[in-house]
C-alpha distance (Angstrom), angle and dihedral (degrees) to the residues before:
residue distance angle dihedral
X1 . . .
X2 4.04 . .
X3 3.89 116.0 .
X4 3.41 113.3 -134.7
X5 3.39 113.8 -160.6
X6 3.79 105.4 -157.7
X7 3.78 93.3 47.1
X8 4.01 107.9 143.5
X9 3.84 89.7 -136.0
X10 3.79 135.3 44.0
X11 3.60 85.6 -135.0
X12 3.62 84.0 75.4
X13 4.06 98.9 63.7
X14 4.03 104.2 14.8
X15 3.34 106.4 161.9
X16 3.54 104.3 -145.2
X17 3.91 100.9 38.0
X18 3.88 120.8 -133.9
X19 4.07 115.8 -98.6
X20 3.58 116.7 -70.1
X21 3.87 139.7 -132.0
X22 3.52 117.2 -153.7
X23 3.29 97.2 -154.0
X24 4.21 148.3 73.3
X25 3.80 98.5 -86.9
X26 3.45 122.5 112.1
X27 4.14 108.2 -142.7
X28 3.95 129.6 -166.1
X29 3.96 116.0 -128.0
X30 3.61 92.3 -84.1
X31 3.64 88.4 58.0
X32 3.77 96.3 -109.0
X33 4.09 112.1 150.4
X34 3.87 107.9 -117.6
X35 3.62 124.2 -160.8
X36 4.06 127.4 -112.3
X37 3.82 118.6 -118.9
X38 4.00 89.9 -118.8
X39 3.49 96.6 -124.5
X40 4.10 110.1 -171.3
X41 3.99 90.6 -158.5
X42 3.79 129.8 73.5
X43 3.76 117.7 -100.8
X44 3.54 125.7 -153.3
X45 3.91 131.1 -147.5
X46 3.94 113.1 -141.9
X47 3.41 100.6 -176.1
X48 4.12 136.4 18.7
X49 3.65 127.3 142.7
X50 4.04 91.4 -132.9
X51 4.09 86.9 177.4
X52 3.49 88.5 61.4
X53 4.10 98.3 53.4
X54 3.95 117.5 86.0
X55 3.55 91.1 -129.6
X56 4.44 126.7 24.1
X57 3.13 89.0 164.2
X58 3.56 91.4 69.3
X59 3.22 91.1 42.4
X60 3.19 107.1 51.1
X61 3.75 88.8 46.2
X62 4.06 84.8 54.0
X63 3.80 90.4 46.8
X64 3.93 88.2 52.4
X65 3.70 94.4 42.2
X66 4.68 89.0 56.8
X67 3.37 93.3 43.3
X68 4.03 97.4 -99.0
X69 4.09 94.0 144.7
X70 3.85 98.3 169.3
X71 3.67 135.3 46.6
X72 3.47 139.3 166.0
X73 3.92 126.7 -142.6
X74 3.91 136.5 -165.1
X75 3.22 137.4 -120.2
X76 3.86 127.9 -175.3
X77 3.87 116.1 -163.4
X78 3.92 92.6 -152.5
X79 4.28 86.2 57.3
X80 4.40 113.7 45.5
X81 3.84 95.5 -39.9
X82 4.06 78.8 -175.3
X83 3.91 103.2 48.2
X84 3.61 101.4 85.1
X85 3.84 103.8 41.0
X86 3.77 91.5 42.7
X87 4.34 78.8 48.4
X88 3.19 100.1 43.9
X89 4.29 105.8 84.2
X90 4.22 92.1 44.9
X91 4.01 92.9 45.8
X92 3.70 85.8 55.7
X93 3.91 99.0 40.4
X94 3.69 89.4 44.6
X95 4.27 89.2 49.8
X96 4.35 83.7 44.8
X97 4.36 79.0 49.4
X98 4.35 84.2 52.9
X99 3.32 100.2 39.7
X100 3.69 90.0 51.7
X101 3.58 98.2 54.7
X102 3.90 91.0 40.5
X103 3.93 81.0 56.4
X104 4.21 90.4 57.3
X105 3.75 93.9 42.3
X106 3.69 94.1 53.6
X107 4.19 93.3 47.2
X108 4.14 84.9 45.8
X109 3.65 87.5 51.7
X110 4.18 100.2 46.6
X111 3.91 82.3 48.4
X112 4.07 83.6 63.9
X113 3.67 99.8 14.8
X114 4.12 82.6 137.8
X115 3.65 87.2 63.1
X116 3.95 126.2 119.1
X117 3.94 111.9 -93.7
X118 3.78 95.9 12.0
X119 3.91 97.2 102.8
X120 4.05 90.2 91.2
X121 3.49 95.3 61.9
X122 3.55 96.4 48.0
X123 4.02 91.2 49.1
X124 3.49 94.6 39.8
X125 4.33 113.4 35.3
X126 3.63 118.1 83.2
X127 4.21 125.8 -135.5
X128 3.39 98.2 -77.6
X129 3.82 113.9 -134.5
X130 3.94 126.4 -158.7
X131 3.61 106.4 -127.5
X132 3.90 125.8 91.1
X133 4.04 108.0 -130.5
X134 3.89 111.4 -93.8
X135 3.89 115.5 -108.0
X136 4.16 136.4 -135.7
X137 3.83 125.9 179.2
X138 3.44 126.8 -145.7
X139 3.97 119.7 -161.4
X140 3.54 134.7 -150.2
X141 3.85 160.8 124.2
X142 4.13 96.3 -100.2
X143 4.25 104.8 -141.3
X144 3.98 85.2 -112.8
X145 4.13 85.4 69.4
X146 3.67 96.1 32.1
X147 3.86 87.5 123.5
X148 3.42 96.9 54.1
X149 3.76 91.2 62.9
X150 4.08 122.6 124.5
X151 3.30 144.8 161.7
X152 3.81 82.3 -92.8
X153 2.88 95.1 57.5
X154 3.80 100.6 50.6
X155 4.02 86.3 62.7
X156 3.20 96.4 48.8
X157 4.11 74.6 57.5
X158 3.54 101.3 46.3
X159 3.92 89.5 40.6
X160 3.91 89.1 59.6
X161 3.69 93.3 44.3
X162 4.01 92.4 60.9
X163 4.16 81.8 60.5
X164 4.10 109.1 104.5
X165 3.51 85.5 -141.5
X166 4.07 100.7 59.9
X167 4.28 109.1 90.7
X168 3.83 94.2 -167.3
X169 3.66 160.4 -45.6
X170 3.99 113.6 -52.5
X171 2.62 165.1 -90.0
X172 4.06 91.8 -70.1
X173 3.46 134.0 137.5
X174 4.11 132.3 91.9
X175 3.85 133.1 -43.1
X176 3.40 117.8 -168.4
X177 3.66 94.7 157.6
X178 3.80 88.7 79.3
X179 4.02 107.8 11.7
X180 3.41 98.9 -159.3
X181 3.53 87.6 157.7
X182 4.16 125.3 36.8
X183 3.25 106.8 -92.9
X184 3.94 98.5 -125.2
X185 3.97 86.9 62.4
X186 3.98 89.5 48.1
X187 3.71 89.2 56.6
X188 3.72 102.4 48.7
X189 3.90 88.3 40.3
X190 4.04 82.2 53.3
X191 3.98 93.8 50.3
X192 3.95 94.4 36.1
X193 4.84 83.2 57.3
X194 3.69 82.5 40.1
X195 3.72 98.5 54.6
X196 4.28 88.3 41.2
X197 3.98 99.3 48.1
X198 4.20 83.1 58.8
X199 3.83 92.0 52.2
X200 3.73 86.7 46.1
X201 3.82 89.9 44.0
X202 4.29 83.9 -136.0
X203 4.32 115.8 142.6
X204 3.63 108.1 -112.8
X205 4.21 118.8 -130.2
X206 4.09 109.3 -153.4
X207 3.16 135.4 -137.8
X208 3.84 110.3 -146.1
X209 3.70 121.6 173.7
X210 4.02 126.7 158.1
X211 3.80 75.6 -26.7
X212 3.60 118.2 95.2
X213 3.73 109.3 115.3
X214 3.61 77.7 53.3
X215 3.54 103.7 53.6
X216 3.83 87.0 36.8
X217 3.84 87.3 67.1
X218 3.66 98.7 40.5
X219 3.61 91.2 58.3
X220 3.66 91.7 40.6
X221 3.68 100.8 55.6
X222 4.11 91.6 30.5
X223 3.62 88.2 57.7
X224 4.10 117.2 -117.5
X225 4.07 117.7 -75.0
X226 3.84 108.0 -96.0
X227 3.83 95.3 -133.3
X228 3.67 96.9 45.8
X229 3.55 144.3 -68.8
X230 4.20 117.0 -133.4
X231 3.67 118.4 -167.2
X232 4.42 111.8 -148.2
X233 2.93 142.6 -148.7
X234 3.84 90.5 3.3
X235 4.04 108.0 -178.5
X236 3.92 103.0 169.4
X237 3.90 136.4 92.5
X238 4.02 128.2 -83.5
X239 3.15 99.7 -97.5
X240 4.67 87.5 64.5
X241 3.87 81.2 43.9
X242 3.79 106.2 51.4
X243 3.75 99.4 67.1
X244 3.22 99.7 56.7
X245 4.09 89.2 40.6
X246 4.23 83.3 62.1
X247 3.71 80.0 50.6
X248 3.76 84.8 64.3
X249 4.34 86.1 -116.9
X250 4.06 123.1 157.0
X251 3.21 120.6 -133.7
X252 3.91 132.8 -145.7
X253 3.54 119.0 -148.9
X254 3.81 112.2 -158.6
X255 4.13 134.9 169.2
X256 3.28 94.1 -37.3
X257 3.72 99.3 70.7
X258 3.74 86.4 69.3
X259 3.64 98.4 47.9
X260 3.80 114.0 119.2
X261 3.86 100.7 -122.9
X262 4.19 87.2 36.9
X263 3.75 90.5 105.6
X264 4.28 94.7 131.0
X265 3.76 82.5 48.4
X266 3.84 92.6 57.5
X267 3.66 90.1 44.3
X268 3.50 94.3 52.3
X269 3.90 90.7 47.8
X270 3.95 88.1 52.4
X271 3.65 88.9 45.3
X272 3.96 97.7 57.9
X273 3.98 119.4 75.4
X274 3.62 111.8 -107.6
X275 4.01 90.5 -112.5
X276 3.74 95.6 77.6
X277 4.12 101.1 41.8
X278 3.23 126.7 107.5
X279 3.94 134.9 170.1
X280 3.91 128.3 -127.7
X281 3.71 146.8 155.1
X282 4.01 114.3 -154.2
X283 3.67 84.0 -143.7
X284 2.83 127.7 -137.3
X285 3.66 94.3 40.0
X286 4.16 127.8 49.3
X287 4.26 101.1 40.7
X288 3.72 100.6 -160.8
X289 4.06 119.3 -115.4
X290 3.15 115.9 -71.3
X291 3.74 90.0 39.8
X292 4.04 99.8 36.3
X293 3.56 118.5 144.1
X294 4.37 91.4 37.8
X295 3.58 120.4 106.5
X296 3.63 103.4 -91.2
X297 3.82 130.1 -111.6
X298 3.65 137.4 -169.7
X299 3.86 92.1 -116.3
X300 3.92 83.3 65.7
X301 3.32 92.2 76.1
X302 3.65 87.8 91.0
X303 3.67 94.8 73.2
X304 4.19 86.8 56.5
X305 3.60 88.2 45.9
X306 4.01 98.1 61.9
X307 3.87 80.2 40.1
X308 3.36 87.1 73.4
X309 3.77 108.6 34.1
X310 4.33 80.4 53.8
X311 3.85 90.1 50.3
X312 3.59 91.9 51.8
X313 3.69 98.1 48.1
X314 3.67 100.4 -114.7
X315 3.26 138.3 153.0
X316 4.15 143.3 170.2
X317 3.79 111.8 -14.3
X318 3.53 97.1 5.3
X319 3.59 93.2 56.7
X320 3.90 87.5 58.8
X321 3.70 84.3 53.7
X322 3.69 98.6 51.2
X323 3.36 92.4 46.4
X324 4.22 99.8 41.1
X325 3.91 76.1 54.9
X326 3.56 104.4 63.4
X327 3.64 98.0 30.0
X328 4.12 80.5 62.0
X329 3.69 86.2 47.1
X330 3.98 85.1 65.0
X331 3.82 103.2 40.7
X332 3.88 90.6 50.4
X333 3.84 94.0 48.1
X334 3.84 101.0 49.5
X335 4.08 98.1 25.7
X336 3.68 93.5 81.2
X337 3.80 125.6 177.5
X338 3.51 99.0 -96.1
X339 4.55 85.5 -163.9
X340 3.40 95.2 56.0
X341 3.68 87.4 58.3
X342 3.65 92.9 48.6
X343 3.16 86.5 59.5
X344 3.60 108.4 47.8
X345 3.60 107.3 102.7
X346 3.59 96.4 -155.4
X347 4.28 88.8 54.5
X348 3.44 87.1 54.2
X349 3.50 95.6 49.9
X350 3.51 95.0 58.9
X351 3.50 91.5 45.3
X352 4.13 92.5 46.9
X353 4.09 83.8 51.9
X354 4.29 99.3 48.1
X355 4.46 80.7 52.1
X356 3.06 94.2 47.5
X357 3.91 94.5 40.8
X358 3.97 90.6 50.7
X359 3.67 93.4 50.4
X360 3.85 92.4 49.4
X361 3.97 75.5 54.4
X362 3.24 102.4 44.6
């Protein structure tokens, strides 16, 4: 696991990880096994840090196993820009590995599913599918690091924006929760990512925090992203929200929405059409209720997921709709059309000028 020094939480870079269950089940933090919502429609994770957990494989093989089939991960230039592509191939072979074995268990038990002490699988493990979830990148200078950004940086931007795997620029926008850099450099770092996910024709996914009037402006007077602009982890009321919904924003709704005293974030999600959700986790931080408190993993996105089909009143088929809906909100937004990129002369512009500016370097 990568330590990431400005992580908000120590959950985030413990150095002697919490025990671990190989296995399917989700468990509270006493380690008691909690059942899955059952969902029958896929669910889609639009943001987790999976360089941050202590073990993706496992949770990508956890992800697979409750039907969460797409997630998208971060990467911040100023951090390991390499650590997560170089990752990326042996976290899924090692979740393929997992979901394999989870595969044999579950045959060995229905051979002796009448067996003593079996009865908590069977209530408890989900129908395991095959497939290990499919995976987007985002990549950007985070507003905590917005001082470390160079011209070095930016290429190592535009350099992972030419990859067919990366969805967009992010997450980037203002904190002023933590200011860990001035606030004057996190704006013009914010504008400058701004100005290059347009000439790469990438979405942008902001990062809004005690910061929204600010943001609000920036985007306002910078002009919105041409491919899409997706506000996470959004944990205020409607009235926040709807500004940057006449913007023509997304918004992810993540742990939060199923926090006990979250009722403004419920009514927001009920408030905003179906067309611009989308579900997330931020993982590792924010484990959904029931599992609060647990290091968080993109297969909890589950728990968020009924969160919303309950705060919209739905039941049955129209659950499945609601949900096919904003999982299609996700694939659309981050599977990009990789041609029409090729083809953009000005995205290929930038890209001609960060070669040539690295072998002038070189």
């Amino acid at each position: 696991m990568r330590v990431v020094t400005h992580a908000a939480s120590n959950v985030a870079h413990q150095e002697t990880p919490p025990e671990v269950f190989w296995d399917a089940l989700f468990r509270d933090t006493k380690g008691r096994i909690v059942s899955p919502p059952g969902l029958d429609a896929p669910v889609a994770d639009s943001h987790a840090h999976l360089d941050m957990l202590h073990h993706p494989a496992l949770s990508l093989a956890r992800a697979s196993a409750h039907g969460v089939d797409f997630i998208v991960t971060i990467v911040d230039p100023t951090e390991d820009p390499l650590y997560t592509f170089q990752n990326l191939a042996e976290w899924k072979t090692g979740a393929h590995a997992l979901l394999d074995e989870w595969h044999g268990n579950a045959l060995r038990e229905h051979d002796k599913k009448d067996a003593p002490g079996t009865s908590v699988i069977h209530n408890h493990a989900p129908a395991l599918p095959t497939h290990v979830p499919d995976l987007r990148v985002i990549v950007g200078c985070h507003p905590h690091n917005a001082s470390k950004y160079t011209v070095q940086v930016e290429r190592i931007i535009i350099k992972a924006a030419g990859q067919p795997i990366t969805g967009a620029i992010g997450e980037i926008g203002l904190d002023y929760h933590y200011d860990l850099s001035p606030r004057f450099v996190q704006q013009e770092v914010f504008k400058r990512q701004l100005e290059l996910a347009n000439e790469m024709l990438l979405p942008v996914v902001l990062h809004l925090r005690e910061a929204h009037e600010d943001g609000l402006r920036i985007l306002q007077e910078q002009g919105m992203p041409l491919a899409g602009t997706l506000l996470h982890c959004f944990n205020l009321d409607f009235a926040t929200l709807k500004p940057f919904l006449d913007l023509g924003c997304f918004v992810a709704f993540g742990g939060a929405l199923t926090f006990k005293k979250a009722d403004e974030v419920r009514d927001a999600a009920r408030q905003t059409p179906l067309s611009r959700i989308m579900t997330e986790t931020d993982a590792p931080f924010m484990a959904p209720h029931p599992v609060r408190g647990v290091i968080c993993g993109p297969e909890h996105t589950v728990f968020t997921a009924a969160a919303l089909v309950e705060a919209h009143g739905v039941q049955g088929r129209e659950a499945i709709q609601l949900l096919t809906q904003v999982y299609e909100n996700t694939r659309r937004f981050f599977d990009r059309d990789t041609s029409s990129w090729q083809d953009n002369p000005k995205a290929q512009e930038v890209l001609y000028a960060h070669a040539k500016g690295v072998r002038s370097n070189g």
